[in-house]
Residue frames as qw, qx, qy, qz and C-alpha x, y, z in Angstrom:
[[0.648, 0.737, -0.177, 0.076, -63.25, 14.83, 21.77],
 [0.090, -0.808, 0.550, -0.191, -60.36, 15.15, 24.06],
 [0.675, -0.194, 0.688, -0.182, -60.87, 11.55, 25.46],
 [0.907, 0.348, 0.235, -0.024, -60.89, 10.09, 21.73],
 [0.584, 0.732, -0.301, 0.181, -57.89, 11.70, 20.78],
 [0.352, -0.632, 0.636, -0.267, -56.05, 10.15, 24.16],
 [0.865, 0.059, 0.432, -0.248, -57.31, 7.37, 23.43],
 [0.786, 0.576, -0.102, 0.200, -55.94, 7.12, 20.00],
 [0.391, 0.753, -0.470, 0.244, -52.60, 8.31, 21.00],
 [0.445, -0.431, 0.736, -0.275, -52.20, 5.68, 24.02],
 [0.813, 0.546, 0.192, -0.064, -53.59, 3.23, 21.11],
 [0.677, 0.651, -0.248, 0.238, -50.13, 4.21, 18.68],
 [0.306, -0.717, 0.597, -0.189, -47.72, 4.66, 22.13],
 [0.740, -0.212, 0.621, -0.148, -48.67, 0.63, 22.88],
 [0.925, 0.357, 0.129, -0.037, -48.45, -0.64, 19.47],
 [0.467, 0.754, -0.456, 0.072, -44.83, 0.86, 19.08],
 [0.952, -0.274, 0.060, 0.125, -42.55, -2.09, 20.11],
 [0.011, 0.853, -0.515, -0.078, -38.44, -2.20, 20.26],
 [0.928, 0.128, -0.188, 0.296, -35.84, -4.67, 18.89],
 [0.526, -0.725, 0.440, 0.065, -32.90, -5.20, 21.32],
 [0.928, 0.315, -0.075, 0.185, -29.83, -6.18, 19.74],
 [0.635, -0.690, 0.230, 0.262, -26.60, -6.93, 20.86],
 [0.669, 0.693, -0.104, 0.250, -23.46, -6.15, 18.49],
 [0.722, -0.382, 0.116, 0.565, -19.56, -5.31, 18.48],
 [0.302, 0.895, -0.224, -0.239, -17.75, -2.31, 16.87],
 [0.852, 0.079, 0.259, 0.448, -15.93, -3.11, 14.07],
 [0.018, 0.683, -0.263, -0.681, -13.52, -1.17, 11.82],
 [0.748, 0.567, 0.226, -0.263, -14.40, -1.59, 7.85],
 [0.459, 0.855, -0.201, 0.131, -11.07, -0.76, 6.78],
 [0.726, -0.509, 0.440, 0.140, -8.41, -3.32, 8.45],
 [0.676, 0.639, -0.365, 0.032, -5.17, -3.80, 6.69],
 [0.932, -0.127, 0.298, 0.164, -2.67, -6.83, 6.92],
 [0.154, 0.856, -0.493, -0.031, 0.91, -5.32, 6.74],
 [0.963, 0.132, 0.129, 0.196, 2.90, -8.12, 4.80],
 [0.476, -0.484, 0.612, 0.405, 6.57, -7.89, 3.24],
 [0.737, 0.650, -0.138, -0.127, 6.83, -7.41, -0.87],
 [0.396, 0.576, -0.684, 0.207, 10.91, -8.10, -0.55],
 [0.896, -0.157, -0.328, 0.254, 12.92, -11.01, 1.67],
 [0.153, 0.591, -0.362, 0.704, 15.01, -9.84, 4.95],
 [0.436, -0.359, -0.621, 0.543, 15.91, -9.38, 8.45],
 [0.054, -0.942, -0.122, -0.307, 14.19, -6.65, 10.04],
 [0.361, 0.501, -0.096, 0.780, 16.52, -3.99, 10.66],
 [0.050, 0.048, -0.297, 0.952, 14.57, -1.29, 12.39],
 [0.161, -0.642, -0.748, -0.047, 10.80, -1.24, 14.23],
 [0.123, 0.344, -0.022, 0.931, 9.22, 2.18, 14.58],
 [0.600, -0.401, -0.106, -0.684, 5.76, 1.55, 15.81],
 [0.056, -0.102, -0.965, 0.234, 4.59, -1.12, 18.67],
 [0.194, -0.413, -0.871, -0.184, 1.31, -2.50, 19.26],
 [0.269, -0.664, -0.424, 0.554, -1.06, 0.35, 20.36],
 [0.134, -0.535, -0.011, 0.834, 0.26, 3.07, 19.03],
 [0.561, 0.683, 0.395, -0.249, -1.05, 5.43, 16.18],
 [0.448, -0.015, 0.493, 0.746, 0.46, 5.51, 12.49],
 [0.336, 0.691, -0.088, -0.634, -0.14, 8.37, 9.76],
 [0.856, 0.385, 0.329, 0.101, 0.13, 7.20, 5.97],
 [0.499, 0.690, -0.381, 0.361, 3.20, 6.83, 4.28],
 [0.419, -0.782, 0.435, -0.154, 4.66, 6.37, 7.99],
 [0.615, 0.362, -0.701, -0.012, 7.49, 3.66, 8.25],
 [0.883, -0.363, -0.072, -0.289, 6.43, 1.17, 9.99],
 [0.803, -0.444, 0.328, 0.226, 9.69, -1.32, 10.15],
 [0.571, 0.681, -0.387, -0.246, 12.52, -1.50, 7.58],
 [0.975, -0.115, 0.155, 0.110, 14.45, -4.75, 6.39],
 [0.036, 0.732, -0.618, -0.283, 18.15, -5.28, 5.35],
 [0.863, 0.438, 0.197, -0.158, 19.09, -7.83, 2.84],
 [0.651, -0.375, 0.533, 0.390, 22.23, -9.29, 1.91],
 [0.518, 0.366, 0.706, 0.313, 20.87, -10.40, -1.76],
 [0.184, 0.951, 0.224, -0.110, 19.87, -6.53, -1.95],
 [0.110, -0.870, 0.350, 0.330, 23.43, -5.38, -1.76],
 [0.657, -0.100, 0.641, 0.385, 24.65, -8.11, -3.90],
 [0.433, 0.622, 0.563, 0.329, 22.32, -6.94, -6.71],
 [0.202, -0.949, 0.051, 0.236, 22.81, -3.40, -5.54],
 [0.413, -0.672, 0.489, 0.372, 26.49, -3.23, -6.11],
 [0.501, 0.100, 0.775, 0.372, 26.28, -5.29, -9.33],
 [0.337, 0.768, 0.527, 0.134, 24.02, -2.35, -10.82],
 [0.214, -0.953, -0.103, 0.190, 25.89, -0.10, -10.25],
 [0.656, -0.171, 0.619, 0.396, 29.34, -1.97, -11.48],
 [0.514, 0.471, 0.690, 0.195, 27.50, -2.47, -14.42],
 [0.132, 0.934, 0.327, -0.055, 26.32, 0.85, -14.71],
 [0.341, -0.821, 0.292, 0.353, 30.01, 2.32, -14.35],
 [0.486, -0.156, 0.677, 0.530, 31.64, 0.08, -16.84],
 [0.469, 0.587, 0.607, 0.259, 29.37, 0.73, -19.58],
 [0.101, 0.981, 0.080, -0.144, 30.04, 4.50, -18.96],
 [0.456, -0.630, 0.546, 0.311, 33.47, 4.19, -18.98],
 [0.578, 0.232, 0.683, 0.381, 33.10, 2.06, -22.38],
 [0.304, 0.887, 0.340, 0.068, 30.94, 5.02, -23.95],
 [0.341, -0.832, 0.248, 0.360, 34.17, 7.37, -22.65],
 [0.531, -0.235, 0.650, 0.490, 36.75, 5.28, -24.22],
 [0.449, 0.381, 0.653, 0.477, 35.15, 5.07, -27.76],
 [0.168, 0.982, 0.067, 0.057, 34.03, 9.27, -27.82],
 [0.548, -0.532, 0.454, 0.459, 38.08, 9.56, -26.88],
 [0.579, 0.082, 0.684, 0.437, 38.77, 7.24, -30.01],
 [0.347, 0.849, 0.343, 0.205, 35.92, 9.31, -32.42],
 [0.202, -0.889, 0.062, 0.406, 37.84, 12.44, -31.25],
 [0.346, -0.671, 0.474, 0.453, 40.95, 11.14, -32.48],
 [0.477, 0.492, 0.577, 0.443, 40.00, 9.39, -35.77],
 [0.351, 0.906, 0.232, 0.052, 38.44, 12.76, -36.60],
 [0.096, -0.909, 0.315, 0.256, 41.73, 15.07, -35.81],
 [0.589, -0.103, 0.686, 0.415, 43.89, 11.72, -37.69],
 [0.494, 0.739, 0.443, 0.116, 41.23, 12.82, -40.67],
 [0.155, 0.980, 0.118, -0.044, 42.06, 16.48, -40.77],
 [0.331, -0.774, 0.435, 0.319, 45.54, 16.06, -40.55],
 [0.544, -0.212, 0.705, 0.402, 45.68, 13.63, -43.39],
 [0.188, 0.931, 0.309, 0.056, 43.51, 15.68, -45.37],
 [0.044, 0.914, -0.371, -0.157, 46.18, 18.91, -45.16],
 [0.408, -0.351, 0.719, 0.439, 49.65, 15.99, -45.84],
 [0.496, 0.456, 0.681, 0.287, 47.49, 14.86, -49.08],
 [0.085, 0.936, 0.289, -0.181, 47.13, 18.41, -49.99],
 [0.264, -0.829, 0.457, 0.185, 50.74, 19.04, -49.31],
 [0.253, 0.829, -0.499, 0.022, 51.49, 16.12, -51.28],
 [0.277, -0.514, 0.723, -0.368, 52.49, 13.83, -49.16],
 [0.773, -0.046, -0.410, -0.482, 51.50, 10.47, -50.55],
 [0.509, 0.180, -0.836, 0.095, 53.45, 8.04, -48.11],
 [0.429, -0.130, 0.650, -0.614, 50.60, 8.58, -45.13],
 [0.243, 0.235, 0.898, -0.281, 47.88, 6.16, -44.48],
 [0.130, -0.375, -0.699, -0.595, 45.05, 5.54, -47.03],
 [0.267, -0.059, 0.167, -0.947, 42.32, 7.72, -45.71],
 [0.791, -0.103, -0.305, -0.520, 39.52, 4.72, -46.36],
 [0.416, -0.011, -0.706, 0.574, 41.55, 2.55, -43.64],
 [0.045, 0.041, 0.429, -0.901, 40.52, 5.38, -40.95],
 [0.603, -0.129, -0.285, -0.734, 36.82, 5.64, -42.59],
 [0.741, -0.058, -0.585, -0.325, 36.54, 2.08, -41.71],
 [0.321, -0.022, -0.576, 0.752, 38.34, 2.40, -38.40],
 [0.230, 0.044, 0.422, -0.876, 35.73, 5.14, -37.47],
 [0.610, -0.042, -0.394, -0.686, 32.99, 3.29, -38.76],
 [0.595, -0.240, -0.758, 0.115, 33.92, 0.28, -36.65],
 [0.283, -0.118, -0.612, 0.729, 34.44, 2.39, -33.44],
 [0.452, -0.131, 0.076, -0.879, 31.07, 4.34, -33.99],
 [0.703, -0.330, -0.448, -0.443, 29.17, 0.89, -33.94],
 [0.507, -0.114, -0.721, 0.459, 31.07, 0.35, -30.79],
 [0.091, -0.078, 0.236, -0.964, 30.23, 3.89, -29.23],
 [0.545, -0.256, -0.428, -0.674, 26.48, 2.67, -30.17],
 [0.804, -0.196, -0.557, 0.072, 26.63, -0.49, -28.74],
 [0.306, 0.114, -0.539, 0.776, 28.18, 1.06, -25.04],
 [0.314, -0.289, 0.083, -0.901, 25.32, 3.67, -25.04],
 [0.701, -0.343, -0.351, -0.517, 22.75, 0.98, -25.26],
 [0.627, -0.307, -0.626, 0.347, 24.42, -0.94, -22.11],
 [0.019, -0.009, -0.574, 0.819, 24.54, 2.13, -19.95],
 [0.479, -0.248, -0.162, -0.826, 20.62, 2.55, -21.21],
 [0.757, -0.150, -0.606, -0.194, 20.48, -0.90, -19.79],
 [0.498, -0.131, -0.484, 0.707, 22.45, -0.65, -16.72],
 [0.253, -0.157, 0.264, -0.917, 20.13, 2.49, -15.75],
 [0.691, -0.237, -0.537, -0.422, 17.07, 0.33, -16.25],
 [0.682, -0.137, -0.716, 0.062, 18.77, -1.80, -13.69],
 [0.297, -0.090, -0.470, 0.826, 19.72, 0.33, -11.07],
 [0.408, -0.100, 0.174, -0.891, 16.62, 2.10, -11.16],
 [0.762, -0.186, -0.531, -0.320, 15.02, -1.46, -10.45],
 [0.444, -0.171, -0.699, 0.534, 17.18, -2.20, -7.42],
 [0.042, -0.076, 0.428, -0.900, 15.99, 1.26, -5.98],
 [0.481, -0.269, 0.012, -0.834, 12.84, 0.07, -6.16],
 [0.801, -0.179, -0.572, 0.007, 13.57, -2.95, -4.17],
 [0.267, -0.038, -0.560, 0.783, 15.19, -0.67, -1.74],
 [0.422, -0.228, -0.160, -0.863, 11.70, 0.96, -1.94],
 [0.782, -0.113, -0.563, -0.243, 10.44, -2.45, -0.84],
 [0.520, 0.088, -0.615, 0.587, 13.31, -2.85, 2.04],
 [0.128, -0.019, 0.465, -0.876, 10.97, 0.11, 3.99],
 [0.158, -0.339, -0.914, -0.155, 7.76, -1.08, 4.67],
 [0.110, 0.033, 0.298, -0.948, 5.03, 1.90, 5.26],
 [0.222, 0.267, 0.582, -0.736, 2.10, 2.71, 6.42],
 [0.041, 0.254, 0.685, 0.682, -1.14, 2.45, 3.67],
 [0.157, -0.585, -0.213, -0.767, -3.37, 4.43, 6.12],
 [0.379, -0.524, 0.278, -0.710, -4.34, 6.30, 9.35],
 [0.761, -0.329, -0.504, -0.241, -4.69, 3.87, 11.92],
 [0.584, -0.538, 0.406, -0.452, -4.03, 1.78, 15.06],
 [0.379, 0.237, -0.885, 0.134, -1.62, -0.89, 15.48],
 [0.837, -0.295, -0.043, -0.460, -3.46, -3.78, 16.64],
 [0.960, -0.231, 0.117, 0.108, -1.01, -6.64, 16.22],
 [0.197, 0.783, -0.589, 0.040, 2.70, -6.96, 15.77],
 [0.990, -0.027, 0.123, -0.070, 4.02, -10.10, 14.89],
 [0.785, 0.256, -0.237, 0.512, 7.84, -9.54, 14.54],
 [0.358, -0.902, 0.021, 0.240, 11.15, -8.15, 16.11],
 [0.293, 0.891, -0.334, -0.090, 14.24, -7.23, 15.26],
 [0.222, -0.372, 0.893, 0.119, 16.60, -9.86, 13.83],
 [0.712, 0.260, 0.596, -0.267, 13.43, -11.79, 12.58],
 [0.046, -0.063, 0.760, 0.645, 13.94, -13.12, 8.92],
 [0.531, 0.535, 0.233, -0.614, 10.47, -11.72, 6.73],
 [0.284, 0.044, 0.733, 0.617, 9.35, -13.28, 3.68],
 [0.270, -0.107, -0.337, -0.896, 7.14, -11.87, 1.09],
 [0.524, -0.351, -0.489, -0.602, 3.36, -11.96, 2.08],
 [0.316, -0.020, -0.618, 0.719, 4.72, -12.84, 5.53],
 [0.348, -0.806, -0.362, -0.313, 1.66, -11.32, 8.07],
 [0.339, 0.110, -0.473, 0.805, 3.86, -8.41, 10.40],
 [0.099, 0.193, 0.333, -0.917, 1.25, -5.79, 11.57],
 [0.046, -0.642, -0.706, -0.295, -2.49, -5.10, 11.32],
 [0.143, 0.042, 0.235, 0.961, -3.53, -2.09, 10.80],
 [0.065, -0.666, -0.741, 0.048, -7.07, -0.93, 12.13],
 [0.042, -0.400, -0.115, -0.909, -8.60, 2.66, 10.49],
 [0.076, -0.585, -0.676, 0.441, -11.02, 4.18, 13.45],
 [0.281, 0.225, -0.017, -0.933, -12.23, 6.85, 11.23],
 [0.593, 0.014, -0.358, -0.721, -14.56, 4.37, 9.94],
 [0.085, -0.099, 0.913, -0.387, -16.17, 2.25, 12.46],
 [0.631, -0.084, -0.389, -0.666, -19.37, 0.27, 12.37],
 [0.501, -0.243, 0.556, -0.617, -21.47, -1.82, 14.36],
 [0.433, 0.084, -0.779, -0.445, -21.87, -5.79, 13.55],
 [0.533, -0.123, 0.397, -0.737, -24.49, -7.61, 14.70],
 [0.050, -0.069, -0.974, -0.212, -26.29, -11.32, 14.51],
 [0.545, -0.046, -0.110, -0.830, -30.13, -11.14, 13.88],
 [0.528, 0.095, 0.840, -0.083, -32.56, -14.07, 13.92],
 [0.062, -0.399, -0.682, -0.610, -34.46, -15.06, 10.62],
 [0.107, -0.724, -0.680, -0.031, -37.82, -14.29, 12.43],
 [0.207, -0.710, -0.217, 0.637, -36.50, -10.91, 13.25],
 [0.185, 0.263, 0.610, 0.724, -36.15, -9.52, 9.38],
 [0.088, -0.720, -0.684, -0.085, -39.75, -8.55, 9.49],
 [0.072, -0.975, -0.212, -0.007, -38.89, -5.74, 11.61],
 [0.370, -0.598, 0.285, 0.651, -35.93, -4.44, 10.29],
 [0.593, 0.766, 0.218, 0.121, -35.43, -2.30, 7.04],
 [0.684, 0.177, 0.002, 0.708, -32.57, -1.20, 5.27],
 [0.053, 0.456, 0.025, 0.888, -31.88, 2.65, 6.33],
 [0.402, -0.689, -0.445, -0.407, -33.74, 2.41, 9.32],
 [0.031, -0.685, 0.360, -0.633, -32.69, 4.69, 12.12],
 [0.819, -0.316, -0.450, 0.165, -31.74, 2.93, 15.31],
 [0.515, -0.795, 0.060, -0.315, -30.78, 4.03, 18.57],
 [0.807, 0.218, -0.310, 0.452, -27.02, 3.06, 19.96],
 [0.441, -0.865, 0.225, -0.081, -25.35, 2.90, 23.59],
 [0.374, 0.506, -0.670, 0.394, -21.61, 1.81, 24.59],
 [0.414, -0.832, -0.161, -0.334, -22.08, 1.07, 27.51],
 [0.784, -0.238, -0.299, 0.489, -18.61, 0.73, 28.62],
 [0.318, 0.159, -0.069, 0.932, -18.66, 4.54, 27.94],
 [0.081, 0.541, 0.380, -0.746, -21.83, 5.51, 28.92],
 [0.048, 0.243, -0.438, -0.864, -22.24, 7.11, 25.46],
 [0.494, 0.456, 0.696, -0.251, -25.37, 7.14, 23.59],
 [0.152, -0.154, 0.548, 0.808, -25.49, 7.77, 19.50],
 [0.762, 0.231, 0.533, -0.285, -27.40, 7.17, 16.74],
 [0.010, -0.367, 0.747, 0.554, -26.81, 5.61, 13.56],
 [0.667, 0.402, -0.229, -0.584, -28.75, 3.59, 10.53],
 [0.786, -0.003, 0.574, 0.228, -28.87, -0.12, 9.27],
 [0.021, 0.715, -0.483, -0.506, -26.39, -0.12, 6.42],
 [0.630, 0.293, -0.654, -0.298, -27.06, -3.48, 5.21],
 [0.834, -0.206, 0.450, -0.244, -28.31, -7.16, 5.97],
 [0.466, 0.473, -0.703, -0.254, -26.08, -9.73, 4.70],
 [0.915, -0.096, -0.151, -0.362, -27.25, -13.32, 4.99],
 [0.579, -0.611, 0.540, 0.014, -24.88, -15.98, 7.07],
 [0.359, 0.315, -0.835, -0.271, -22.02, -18.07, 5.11],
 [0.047, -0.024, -0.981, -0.187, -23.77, -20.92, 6.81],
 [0.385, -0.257, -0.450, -0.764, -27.34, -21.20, 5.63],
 [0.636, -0.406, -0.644, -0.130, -28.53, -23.74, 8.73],
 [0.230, -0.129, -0.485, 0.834, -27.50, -21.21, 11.32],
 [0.175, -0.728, -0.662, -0.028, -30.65, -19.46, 10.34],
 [0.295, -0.806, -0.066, 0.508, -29.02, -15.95, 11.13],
 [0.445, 0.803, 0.229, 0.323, -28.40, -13.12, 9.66],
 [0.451, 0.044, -0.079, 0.888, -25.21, -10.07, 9.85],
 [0.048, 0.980, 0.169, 0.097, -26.28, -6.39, 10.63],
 [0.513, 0.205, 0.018, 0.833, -24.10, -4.11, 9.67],
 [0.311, -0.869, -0.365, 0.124, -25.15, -0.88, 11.30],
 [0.520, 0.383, -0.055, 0.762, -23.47, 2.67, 10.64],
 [0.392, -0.839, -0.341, 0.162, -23.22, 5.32, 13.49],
 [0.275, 0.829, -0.147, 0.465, -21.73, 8.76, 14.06],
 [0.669, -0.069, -0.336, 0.660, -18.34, 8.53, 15.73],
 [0.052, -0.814, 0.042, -0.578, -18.96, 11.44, 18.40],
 [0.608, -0.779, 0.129, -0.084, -16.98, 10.11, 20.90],
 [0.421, 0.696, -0.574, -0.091, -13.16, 9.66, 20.42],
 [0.423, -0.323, 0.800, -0.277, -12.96, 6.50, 23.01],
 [0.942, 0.189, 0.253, -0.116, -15.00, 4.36, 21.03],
 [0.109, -0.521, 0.799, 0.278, -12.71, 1.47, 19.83],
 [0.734, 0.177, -0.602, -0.258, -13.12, -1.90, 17.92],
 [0.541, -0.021, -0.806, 0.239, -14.11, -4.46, 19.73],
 [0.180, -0.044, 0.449, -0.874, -16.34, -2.41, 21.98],
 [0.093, 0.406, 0.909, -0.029, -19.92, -4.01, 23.31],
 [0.369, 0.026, -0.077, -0.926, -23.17, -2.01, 21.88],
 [0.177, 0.521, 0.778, -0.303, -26.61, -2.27, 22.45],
 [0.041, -0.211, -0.685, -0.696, -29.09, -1.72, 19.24],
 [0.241, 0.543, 0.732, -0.335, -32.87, -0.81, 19.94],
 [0.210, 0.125, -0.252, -0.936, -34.95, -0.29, 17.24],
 [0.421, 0.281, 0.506, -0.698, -38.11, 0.79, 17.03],
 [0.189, 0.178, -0.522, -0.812, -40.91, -0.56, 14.79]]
C-alpha cells in the first residue's frame, strides 16, 4: 500500500512543471507634470530623485501678463467701489435736501426748489448707485479669476511619489501642457511581462505565482492581474501584468524580476 501511494505522489511531483518568465517593475500610477498657465519658472523645490507628498509645490512660475491682468482687477475693482461711494454720498444728501424742503414748504416758504426736480434727481442717482454695484459684482468676479491663475502660477504635486524626470530650470519659459516632471507613485507597483501565444495555455487569470528581485535578493509572491493582448497582432505576444506584495521598501521601477509559475 505504501509503495502505491509513493508511487502516486512521485507520479503528481513529475507532472507539476514551471513557467519562467522574465518581467520589469512598473508603477501603475505615473503622472506627467505639465503647466495650466504661461511663464518663467521662478522657483524649483524638488530635483530628480527626490520624494514629493501631495499638494507639495513642485516649481512655481512668474508671469508678466499675470501682473498686467492682476493689477487691472484690482483697478477695476477699486473704481467701481469708489463709484458705489460717490452715489450713497449723493442718496444721503438728496434725502437730507428732501427733509429740509419738506419743513421750508411747511413754513411757507414757496421760493425753494420744486420737490419733483429732487425726486427725479434721486431717481436718476439711484439707477446710478445700481449700475456701480453691478460693476464692483463684476470686478470681484474678476479678481477672483486672476487668483485663480495665480493658483495656476504654483504648480503642485497630484500625488505621493518619486521624481523621475525633470525637464526644466530656472529662467526656462513654460507653456501650457509643456512636459516638466514625471511623477512615479511606488505605493502601487506591478510587474510587466511579455508571454508567448503558445504559453496562454498555462496561465490563468488570478493565478498565484512566485516572484524574485534579484538585484535584492528578495523573494515575494503575487497573482496574474490580467493578460492584455499586444498592440501589434503579428508579434504573436502577449502583456502580463502581474500584482505582488510590496514587502520590501528597495524595490523600485524599473527593477529586473523573475516569474515562475507553476502549472
Amino acid at each position: 500500500m505504501k509503495l502505491i501511494l509513493t508511487i502516486l505522489l512521485l507520479t503528481v511531483f513529475a507532472g507539476a512543471k514551471t513557467l519562467s518568465i522574465t518581467g520589469t517593475v512598473v508603477s501603475n500610477n505615473q503622472k506627467m507634470i505639465g503647466a495650466r498657465y504661461m511663464g518663467y519658472v521662478k522657483k524649483i523645490n524638488f530635483d530628480i530623485g527626490d520624494y514629493v507628498h501631495r499638494e507639495d509645490t513642485l516649481f512655481e512660475l512668474e508671469s508678466a501678463e499675470f501682473d498686467i491682468l492682476k493689477n487691472q482687477a484690482e483697478l477695476a475693482l477699486e473704481q467701481a467701489e469708489i463709484m458705489v461711494d460717490m452715489y450713497r454720498t449723493r442718496m444721503d444728501s438728496i434725502k437730507k435736501n428732501r427733509s429740509i424742503l419738506k419743513k421750508f414748504k411747511k413754513e411757507g416758504k414757496n421760493n425753494m426748489p420744486d420737490l419733483d426736480d429732487l425726486d427725479t434727481v434721486a431717481d436718476n442717482t439711484a439707477a446710478g448707485l445700481a449700475a456701480a454695484q453691478a460693476l464692483v459684482k463684476s470686478a470681484a468676479v474678476k479678481v477672483k479669476q486672476v487668483a485663480t491663475i495665480s493658483d495656476y502660477l504654483e504648480v503642485k504635486a497630484p500625488n505621493d511619489g518619486i521624481i523621475v524626470q525633470k525637464r526644466i530650470q530656472v529662467g526656462d519659459l513654460i507653456a501650457p501642457g509643456m512636459l516638466t516632471m514625471v511623477i512615479v507613485d511606488l505605493k502601487h507597483l506591478e510587474i510587466d511581462a511579455q508571454v508567448a501565444e503558445s504559453d496562454l495555455l498555462k496561465i490563468q487569470k488570478g493565478k498565484k505565482v512566485e516572484i524574485k528581485i534579484p538585484a535584492l535578493n528578495h523573494i515575494t509572491v503575487g497573482y496574474v492581474k490580467t493578460i492584455v493582448p499586444s498592440a501589434n497582432p503579428m508579434a504573436h505576444t502577449f502583456t502580463l501584468i502581474v500584482e505582488f506584495k510590496k514587502d520590501n521598501p528597495k524595490i523600485y521601477p524599473g527593477m529586473y524580476a523573475k516569474i515562475k509559475l507553476k502549472y
